[in-house]
FIVEXFI-403326 format. One record per atom (N, C-alpha, C): residue number from 1; residue in three letters; y, x, z. Coordinates in steps of 0.1 Angstrom, whole numbers, plus 5000, padded with zeros to 4 digits. Example, Ala and Ser with C-alpha at 12.3 -4.5 7.8 and 13.67 -1.06 7.14 Angstrom:
+-----+-----+------+------+------+
!   i !  aa !   yy !   xx !   zz !
+-----+-----+------+------+------+
!   1 ! ALA ! 4943 ! 5132 ! 5078 !
!   1 ! ALA ! 4955 ! 5123 ! 5078 !
!   1 ! ALA ! 4967 ! 5132 ! 5078 !
!   2 ! SER ! 4978 ! 5128 ! 5071 !
!   2 ! SER ! 4989 ! 5137 ! 5071 !
!   2 ! SER ! 5000 ! 5129 ! 5079 !
+-----+-----+------+------+------+
//
This chain:
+-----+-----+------+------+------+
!   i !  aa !   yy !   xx !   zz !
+-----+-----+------+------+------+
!   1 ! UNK ! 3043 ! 4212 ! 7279 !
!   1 ! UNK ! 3037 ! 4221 ! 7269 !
!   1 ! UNK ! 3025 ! 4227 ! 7275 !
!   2 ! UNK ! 3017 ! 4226 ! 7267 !
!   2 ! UNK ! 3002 ! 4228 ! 7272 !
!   2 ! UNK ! 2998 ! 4248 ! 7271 !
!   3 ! UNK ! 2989 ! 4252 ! 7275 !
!   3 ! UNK ! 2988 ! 4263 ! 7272 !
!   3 ! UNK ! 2985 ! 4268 ! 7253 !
!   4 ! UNK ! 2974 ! 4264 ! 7249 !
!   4 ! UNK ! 2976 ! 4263 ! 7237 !
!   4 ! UNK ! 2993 ! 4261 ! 7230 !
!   5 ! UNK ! 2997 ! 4255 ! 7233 !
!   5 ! UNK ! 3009 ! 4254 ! 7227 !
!   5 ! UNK ! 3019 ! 4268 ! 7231 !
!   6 ! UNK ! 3019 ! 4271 ! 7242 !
!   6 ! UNK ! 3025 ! 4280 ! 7247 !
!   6 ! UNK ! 3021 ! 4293 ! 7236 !
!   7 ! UNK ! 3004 ! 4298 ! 7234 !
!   7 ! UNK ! 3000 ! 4308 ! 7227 !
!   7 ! UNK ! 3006 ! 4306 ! 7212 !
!   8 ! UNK ! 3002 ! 4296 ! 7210 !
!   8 ! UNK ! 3010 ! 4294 ! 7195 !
!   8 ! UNK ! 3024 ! 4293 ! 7193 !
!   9 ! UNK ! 3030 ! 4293 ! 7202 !
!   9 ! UNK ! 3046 ! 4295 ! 7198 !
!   9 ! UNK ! 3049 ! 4312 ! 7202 !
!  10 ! UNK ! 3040 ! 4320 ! 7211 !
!  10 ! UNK ! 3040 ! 4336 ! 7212 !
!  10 ! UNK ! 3042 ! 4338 ! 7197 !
!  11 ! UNK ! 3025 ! 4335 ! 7190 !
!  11 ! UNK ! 3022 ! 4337 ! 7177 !
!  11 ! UNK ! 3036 ! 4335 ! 7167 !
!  12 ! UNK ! 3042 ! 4321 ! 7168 !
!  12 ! UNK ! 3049 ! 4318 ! 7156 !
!  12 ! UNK ! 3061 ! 4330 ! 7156 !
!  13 ! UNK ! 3057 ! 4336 ! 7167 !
!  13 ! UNK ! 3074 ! 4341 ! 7169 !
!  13 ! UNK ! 3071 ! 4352 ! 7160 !
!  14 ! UNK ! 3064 ! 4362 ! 7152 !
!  14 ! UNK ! 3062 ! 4373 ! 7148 !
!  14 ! UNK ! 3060 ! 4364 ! 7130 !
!  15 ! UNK ! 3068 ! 4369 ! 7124 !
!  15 ! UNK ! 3067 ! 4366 ! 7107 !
!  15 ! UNK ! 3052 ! 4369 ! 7100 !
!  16 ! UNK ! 3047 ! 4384 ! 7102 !
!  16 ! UNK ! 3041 ! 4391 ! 7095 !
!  16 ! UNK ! 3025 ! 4386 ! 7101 !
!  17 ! UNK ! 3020 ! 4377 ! 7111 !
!  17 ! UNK ! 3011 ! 4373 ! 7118 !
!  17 ! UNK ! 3009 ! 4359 ! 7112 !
!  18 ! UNK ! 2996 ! 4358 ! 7112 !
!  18 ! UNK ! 2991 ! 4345 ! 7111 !
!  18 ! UNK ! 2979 ! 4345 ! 7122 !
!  19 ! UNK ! 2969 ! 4329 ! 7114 !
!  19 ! UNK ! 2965 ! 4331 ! 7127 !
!  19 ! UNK ! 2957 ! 4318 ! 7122 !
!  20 ! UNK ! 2939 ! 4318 ! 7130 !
!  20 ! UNK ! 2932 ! 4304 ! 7125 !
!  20 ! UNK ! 2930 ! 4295 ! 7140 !
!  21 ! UNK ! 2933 ! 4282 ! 7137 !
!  21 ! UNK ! 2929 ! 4273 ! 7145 !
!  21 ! UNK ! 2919 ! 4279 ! 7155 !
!  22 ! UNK ! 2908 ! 4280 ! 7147 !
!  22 ! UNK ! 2899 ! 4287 ! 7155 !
!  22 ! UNK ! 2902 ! 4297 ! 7169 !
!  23 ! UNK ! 2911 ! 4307 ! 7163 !
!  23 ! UNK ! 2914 ! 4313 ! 7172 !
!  23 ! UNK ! 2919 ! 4311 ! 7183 !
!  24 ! UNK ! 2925 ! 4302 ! 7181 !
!  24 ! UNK ! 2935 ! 4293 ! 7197 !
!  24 ! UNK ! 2928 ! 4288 ! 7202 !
!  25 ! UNK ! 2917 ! 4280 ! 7198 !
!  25 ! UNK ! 2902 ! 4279 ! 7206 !
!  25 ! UNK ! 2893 ! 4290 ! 7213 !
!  26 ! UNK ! 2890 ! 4303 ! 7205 !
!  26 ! UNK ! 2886 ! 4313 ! 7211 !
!  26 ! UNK ! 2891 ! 4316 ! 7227 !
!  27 ! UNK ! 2903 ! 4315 ! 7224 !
!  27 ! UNK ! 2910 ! 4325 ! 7233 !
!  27 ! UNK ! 2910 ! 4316 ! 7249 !
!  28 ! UNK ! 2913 ! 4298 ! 7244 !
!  28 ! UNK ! 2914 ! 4285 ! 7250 !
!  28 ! UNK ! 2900 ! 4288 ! 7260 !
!  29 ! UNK ! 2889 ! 4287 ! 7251 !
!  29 ! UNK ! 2877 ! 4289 ! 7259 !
!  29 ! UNK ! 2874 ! 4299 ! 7270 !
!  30 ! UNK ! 2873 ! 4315 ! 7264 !
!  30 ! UNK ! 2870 ! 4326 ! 7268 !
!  30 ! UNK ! 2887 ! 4331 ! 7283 !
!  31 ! UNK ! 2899 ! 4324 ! 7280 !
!  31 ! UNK ! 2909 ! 4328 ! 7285 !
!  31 ! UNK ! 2914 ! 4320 ! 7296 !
!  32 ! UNK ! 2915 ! 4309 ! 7291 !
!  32 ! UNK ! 2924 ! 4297 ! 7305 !
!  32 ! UNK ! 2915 ! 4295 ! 7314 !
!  33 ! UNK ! 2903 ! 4299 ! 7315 !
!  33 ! UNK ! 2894 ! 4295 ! 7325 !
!  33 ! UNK ! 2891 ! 4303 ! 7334 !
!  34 ! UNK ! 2901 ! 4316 ! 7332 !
!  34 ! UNK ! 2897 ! 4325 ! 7339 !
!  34 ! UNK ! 2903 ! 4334 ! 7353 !
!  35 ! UNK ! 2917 ! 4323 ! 7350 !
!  35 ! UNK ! 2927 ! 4332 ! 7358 !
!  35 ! UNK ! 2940 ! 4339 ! 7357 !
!  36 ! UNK ! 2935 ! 4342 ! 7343 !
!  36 ! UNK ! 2940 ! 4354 ! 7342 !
!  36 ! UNK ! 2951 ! 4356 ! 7325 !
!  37 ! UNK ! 2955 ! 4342 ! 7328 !
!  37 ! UNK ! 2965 ! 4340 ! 7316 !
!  37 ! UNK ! 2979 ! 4347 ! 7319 !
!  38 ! UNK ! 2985 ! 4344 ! 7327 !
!  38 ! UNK ! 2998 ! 4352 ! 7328 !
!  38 ! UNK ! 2996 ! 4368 ! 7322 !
!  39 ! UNK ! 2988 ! 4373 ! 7326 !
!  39 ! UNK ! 2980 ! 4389 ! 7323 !
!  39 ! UNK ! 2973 ! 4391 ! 7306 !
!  40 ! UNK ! 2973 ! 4383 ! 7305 !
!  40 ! UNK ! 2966 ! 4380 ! 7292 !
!  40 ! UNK ! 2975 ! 4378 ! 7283 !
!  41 ! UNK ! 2988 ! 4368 ! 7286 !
!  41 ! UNK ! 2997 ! 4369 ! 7274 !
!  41 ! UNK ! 3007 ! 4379 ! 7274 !
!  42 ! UNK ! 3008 ! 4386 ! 7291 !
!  42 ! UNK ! 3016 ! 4397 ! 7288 !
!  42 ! UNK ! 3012 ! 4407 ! 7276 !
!  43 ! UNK ! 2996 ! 4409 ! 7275 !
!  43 ! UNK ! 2997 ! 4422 ! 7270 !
!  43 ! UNK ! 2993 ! 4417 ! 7253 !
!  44 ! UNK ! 2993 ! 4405 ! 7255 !
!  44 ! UNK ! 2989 ! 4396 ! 7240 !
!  44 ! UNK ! 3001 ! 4396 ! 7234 !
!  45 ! UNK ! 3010 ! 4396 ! 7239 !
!  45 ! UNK ! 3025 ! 4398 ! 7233 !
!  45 ! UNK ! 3029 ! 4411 ! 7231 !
!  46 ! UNK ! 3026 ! 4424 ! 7243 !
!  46 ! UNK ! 3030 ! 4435 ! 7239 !
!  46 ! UNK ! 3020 ! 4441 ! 7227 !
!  47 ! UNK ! 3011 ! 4435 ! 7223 !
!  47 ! UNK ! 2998 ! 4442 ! 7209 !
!  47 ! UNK ! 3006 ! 4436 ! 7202 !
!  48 ! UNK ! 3007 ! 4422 ! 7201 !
!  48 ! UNK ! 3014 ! 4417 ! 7186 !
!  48 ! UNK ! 3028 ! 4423 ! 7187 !
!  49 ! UNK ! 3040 ! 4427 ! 7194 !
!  49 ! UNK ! 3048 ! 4437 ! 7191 !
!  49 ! UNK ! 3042 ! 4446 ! 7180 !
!  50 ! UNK ! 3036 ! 4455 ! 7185 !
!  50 ! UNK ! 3025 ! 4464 ! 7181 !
!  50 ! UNK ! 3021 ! 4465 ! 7167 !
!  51 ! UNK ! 3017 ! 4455 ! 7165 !
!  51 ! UNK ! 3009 ! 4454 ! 7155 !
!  51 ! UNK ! 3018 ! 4449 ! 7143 !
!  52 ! UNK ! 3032 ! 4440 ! 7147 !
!  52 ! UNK ! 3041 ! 4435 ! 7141 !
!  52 ! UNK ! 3049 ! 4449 ! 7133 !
!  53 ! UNK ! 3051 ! 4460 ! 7145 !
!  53 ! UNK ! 3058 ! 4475 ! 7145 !
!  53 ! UNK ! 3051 ! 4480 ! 7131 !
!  54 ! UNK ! 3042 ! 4480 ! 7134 !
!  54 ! UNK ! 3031 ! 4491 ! 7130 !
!  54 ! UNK ! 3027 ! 4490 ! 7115 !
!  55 ! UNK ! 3021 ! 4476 ! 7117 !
!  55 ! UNK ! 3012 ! 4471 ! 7100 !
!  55 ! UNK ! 2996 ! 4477 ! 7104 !
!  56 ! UNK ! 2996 ! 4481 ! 7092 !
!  56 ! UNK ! 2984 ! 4488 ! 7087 !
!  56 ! UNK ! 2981 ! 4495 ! 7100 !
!  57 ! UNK ! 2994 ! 4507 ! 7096 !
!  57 ! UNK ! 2986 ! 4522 ! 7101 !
!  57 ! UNK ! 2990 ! 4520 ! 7121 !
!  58 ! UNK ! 2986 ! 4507 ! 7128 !
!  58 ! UNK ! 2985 ! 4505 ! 7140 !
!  58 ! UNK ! 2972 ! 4514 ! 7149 !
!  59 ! UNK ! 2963 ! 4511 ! 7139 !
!  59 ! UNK ! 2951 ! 4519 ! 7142 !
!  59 ! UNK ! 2949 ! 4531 ! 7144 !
!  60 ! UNK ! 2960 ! 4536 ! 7137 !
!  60 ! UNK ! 2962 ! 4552 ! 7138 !
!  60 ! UNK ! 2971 ! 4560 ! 7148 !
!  61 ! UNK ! 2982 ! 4549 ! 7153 !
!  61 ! UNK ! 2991 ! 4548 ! 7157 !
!  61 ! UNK ! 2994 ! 4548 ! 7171 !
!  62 ! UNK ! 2984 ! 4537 ! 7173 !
!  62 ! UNK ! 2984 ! 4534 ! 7191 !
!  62 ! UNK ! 2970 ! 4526 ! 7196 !
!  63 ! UNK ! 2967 ! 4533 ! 7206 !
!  63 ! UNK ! 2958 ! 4528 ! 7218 !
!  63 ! UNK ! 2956 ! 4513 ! 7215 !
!  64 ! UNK ! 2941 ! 4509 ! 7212 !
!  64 ! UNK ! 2940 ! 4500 ! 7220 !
!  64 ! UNK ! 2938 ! 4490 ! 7203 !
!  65 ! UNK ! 2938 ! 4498 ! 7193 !
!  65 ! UNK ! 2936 ! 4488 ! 7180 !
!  65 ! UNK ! 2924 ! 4502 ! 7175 !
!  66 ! UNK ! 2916 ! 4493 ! 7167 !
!  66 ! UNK ! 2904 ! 4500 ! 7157 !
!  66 ! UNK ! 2902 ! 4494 ! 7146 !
!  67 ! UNK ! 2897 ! 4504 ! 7139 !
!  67 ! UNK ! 2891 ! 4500 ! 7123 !
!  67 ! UNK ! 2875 ! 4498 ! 7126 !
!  68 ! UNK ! 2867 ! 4487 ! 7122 !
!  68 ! UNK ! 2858 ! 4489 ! 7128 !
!  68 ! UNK ! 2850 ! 4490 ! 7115 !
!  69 ! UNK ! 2837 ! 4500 ! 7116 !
!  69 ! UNK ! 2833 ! 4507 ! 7109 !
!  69 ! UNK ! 2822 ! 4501 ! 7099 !
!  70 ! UNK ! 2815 ! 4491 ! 7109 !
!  70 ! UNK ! 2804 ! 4482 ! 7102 !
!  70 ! UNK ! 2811 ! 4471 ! 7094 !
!  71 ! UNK ! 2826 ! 4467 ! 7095 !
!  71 ! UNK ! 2828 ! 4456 ! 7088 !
!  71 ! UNK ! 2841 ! 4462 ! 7078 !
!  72 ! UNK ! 2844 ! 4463 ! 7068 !
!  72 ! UNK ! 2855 ! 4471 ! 7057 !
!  72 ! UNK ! 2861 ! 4456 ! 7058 !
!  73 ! UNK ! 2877 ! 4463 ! 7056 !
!  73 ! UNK ! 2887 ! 4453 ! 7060 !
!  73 ! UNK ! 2884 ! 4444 ! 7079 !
!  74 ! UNK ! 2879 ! 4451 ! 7084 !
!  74 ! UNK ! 2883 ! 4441 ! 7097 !
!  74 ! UNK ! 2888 ! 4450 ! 7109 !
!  75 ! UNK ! 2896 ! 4448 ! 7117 !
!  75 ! UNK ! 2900 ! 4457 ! 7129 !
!  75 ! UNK ! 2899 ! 4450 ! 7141 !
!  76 ! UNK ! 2902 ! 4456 ! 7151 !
!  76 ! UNK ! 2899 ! 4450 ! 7169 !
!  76 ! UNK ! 2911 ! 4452 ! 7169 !
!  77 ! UNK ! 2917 ! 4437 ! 7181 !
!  77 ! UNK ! 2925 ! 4442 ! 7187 !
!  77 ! UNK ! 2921 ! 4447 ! 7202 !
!  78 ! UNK ! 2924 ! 4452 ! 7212 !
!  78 ! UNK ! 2917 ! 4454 ! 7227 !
!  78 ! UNK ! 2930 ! 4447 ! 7237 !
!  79 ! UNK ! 2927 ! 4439 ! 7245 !
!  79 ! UNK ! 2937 ! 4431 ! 7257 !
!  79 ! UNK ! 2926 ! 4435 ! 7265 !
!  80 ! UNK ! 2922 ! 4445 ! 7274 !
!  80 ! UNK ! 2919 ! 4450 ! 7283 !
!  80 ! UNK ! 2922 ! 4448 ! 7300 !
!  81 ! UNK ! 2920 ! 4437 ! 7306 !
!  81 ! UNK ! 2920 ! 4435 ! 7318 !
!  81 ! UNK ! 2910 ! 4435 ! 7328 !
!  82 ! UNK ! 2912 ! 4438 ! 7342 !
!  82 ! UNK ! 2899 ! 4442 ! 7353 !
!  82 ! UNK ! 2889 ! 4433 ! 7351 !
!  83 ! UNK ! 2888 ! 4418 ! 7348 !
!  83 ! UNK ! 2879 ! 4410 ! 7342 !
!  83 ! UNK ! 2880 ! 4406 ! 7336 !
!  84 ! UNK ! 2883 ! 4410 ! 7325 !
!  84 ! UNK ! 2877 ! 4406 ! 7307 !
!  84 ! UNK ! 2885 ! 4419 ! 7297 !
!  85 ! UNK ! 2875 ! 4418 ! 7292 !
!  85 ! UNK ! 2875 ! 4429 ! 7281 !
!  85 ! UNK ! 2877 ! 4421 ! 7268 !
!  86 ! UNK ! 2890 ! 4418 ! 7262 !
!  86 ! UNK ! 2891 ! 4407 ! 7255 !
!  86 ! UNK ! 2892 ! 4411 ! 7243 !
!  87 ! UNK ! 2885 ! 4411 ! 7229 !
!  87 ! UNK ! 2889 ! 4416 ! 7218 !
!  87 ! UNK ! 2896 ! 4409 ! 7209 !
!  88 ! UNK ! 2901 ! 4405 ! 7196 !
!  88 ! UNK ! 2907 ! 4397 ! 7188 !
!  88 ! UNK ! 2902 ! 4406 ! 7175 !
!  89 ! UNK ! 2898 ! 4398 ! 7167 !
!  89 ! UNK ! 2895 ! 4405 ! 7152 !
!  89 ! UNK ! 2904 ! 4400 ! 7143 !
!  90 ! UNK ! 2911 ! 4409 ! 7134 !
!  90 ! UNK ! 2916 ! 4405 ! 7125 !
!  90 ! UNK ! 2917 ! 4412 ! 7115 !
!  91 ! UNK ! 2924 ! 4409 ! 7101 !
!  91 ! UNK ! 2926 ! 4412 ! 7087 !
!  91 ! UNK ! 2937 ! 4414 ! 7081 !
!  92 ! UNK ! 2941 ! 4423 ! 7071 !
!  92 ! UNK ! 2950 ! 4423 ! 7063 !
!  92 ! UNK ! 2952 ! 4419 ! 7052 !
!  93 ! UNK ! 2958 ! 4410 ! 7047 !
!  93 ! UNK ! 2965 ! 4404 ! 7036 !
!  93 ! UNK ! 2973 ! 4406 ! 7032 !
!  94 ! UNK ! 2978 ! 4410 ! 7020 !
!  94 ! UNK ! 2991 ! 4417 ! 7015 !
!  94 ! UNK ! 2999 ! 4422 ! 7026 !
!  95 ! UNK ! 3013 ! 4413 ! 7030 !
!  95 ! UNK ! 3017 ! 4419 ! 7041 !
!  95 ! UNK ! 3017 ! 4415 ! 7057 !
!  96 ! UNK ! 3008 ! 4402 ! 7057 !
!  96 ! UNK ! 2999 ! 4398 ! 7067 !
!  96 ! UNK ! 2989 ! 4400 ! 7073 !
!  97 ! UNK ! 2989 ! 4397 ! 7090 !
!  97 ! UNK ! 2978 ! 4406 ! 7094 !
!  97 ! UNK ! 2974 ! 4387 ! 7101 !
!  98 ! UNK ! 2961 ! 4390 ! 7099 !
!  98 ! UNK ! 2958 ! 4373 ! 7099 !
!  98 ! UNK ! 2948 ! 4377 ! 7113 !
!  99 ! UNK ! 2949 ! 4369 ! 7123 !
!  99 ! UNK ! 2941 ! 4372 ! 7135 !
!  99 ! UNK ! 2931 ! 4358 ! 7131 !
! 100 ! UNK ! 2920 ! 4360 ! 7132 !
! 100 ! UNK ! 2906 ! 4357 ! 7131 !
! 100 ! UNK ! 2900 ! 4351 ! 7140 !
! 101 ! UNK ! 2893 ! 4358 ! 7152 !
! 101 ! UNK ! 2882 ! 4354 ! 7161 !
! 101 ! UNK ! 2885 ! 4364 ! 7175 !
! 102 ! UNK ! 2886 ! 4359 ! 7180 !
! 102 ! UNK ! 2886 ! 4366 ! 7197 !
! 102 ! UNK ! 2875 ! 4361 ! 7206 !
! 103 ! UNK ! 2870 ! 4370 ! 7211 !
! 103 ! UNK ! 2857 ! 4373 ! 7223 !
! 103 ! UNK ! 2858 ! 4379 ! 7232 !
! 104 ! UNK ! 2849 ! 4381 ! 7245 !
! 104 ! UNK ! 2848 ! 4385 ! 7261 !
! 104 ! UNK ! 2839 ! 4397 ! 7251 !
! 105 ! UNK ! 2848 ! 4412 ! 7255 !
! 105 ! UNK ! 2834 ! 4423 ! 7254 !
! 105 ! UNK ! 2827 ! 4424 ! 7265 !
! 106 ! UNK ! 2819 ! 4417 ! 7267 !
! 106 ! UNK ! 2812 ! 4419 ! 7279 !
! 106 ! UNK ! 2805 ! 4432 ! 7285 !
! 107 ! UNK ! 2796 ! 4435 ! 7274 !
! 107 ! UNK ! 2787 ! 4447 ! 7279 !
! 107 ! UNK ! 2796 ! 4463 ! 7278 !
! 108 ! UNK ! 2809 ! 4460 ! 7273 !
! 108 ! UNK ! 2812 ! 4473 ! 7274 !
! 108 ! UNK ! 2812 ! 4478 ! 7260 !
! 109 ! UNK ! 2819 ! 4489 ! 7254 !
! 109 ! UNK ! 2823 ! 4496 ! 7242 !
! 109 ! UNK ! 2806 ! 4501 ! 7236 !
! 110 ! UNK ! 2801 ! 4506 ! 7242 !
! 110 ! UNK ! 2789 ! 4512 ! 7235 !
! 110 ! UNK ! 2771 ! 4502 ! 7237 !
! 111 ! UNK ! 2774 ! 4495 ! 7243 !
! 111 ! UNK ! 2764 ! 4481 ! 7245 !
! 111 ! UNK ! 2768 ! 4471 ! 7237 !
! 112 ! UNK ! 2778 ! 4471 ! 7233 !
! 112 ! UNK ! 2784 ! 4455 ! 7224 !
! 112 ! UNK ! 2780 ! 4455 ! 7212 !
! 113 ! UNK ! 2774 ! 4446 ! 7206 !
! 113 ! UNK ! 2774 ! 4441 ! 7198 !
! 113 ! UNK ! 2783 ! 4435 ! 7189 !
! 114 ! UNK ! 2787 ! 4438 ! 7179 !
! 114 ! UNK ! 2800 ! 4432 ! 7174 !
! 114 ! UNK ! 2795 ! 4417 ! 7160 !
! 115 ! UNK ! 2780 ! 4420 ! 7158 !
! 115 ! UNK ! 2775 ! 4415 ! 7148 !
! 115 ! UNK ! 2780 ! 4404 ! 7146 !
! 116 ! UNK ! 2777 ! 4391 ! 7157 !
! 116 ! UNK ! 2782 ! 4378 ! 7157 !
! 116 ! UNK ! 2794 ! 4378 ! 7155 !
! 117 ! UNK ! 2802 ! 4386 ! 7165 !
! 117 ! UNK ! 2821 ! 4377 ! 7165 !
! 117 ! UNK ! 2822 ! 4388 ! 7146 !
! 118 ! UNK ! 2818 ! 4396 ! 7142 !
! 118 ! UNK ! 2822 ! 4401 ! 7128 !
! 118 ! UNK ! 2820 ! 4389 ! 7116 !
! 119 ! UNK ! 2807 ! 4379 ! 7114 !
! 119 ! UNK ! 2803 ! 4370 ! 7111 !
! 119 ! UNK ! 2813 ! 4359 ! 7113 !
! 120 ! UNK ! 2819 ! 4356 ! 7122 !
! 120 ! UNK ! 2828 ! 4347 ! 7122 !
! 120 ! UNK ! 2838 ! 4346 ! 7117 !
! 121 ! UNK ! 2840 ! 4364 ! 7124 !
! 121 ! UNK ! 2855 ! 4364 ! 7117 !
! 121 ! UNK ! 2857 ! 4362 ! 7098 !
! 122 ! UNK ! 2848 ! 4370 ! 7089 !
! 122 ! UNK ! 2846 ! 4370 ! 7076 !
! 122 ! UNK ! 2845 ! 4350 ! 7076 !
! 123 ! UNK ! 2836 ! 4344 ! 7077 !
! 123 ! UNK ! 2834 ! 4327 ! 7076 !
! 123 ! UNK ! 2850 ! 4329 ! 7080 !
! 124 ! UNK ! 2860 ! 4329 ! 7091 !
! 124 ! UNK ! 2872 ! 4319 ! 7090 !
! 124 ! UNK ! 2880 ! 4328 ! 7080 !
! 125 ! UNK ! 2882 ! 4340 ! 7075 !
! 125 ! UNK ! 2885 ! 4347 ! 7067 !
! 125 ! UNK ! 2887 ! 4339 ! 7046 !
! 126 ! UNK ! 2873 ! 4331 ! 7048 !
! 126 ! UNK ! 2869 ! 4318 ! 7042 !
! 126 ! UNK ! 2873 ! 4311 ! 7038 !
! 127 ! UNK ! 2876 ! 4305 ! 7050 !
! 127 ! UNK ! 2878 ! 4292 ! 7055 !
! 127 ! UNK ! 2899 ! 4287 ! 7049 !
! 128 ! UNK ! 2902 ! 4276 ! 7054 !
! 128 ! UNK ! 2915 ! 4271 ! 7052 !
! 128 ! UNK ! 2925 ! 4264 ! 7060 !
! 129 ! UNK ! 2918 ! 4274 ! 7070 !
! 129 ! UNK ! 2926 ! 4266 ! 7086 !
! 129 ! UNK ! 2932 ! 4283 ! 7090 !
! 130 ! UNK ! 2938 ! 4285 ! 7082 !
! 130 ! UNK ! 2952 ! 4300 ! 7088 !
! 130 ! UNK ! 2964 ! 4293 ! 7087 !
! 131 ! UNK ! 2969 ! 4293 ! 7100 !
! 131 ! UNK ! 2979 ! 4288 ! 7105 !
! 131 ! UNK ! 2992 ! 4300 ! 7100 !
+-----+-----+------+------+------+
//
């Protein structure tokens, strides 16, 4: 079982989560190359708990999820580790929360630009590859 595979069976485990091809690429690119996967899916599993718990009002709720302000309908997730600042964007759908696009925040909370990975996320939002 490949890593990809491994992330997608974390994912299937939660009902209320979906999730685009795309994204398993994001994470494949910006994540296995880094080191720092064992770390990465610990706390990738304890957010989707989280977010599974929560729904909606996660944002309100607990550390580490946001409403983000320039895009209506889109939220951050935060997987925060010593080298990579890893976000995941995603959406609500009736009672689905569809993960979208994940990126390296590189420059930090108030230098980042969210423009691009927001753009993406709305195109797979689109798109017909939600797993």
């Amino acid at each position: 079982m490949d890593k990809i595979d491994v992330l997608q069976n974390i994912i299937d485990g939660f009902p209320h989560i979906q999730y685009t091809e795309d994204l398993l690429n994001d994470i494949a690119h910006d994540v296995f190359k880094s080191g720092l996967e064992g770390d990465f899916f610990r706390i990738f599993l304890f957010r989707l708990k989280q977010l599974e718990k929560f729904g909606h009002k996660v944002v309100t709720e607990v550390k580490g999820f946001e409403k983000l302000k320039k895009a209506p309908g889109l939220y951050s997730m935060h997987i925060d580790l010593p080298a990579l600042n890893y976000r995941i964007l995603y959406t609500i759908d009736h009672s689905n929360n569809i993960l979208l696009h994940g990126f390296n925040e590189i420059s930090g909370k108030k230098n980042t630009d969210y423009t691009k990975p927001i753009k993406k996320a709305q195109q797979r939002i689109k798109g017909d590859n939600i797993l």
